[in-house]
Structures are given as C-alpha cells and as structure tokens.
N, C-alpha and C positions, 0 to 999 in steps of 0.2 A: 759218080760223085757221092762220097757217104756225107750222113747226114753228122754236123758237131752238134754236140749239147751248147746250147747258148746259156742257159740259166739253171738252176738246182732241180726246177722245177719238171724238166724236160722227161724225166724218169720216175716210176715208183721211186726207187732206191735214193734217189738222189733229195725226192722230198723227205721221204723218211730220213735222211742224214741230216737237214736241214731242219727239222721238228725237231730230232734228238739235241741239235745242237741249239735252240733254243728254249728246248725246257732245260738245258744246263744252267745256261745263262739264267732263266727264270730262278731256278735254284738258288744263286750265286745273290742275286740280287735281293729274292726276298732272305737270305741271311744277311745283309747288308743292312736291308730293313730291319729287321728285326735289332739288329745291333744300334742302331739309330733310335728307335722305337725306345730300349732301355736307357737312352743316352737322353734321352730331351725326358722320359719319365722323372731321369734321379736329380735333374735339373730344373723340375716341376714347369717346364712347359707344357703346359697342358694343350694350347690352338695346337702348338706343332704335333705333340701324341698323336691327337686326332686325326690331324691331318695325314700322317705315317702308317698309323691307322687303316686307311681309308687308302691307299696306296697297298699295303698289304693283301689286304681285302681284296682289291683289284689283281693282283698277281696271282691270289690266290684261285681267282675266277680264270684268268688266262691260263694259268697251270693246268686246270682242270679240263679248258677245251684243246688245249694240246695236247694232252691226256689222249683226247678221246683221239685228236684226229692222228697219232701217233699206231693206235691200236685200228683205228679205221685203216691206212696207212699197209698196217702188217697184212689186213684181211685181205688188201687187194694182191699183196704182193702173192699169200698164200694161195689164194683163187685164182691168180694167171699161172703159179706153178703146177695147181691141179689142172687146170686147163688145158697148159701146153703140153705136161705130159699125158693127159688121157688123149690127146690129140695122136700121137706116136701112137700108141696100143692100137687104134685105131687102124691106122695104116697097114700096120705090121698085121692084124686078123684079116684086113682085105688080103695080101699079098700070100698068105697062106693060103687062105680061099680058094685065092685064081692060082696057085703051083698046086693042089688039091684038085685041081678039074683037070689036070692038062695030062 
C-alpha cells in the first residue's frame, strides 16, 4: 500500500511550493495595500492611512518570516540531497572493498 500526500505539507517540496505560493499572494496584497494607502491619503483619511498603514507593516513582517522559512525550506531540501547522495558513494566504496578482497 503506498503512502498518498494528504496535505502540501506532507514533503519538503511541497511546503516549499506552498511558501512560494504564499509570499506571491503576500506580494499581490501588500501592492493592493499600498494602492489603498494612496487612495484614503489623497482623500485625507487619515484613521483609515493608519490604519492601512498598520496592515502594511504587518505584511511586511509576514513577508519577511516567509522569507526566512522559504530559505530554511531550500536548506533542508539541499541537506537531504547531500545526504542521500553521499549515502550511495558510501555503498559503492564498500562494494569495491569487498570485489577488492575476493
């Protein structure tokens, strides 16, 4: 019986696609913001600015820890790659070894 991915989560890969696909969306959103932000400015709401503001600010904090956990993300993928392949060289020096003795 193999095993199915139930959620994005179930893989490096799959979180990394899932990070990438939300710091898009971060993206998308704080230019939305941002577009907002000049709209209530030239309207001289000011509570609203703020408030937009402050939203920003917060996106801009999210950004930055998806940021991180995106590059965290790559490191692992990169370290089970060195992993799995120094695992093979491994094998392959035993197997010389022992056709070396015989």
């Amino acid at each position: 019986m193999s095993h199915q991915n139930e959620t994005p989560f179930d893989t490096i890969e799959g979180s990394y696609e899932y990070i990438e696909l939300l710091g898009e969306a971060l993206a998308e959103t704080r230019r939305d913001i941002e577009a907002e932000i000049a709209l209530s400015e030239s309207e001289g709401a000011e509570r609203r600015t703020k408030a937009l503001q402050l939203v920003a600010y917060n996106l801009m904090k999210l950004n930055t820890h998806v940021t991180t956990s995106r590059r965290i993300l790559n490191d692992l993928r990169s370290l089970r790659r060195l992993l799995l392949s120094e695992r093979q060289p491994e094998g392959n020096v035993a197997n010389v070894q022992t056709a070396g003795k015989v």
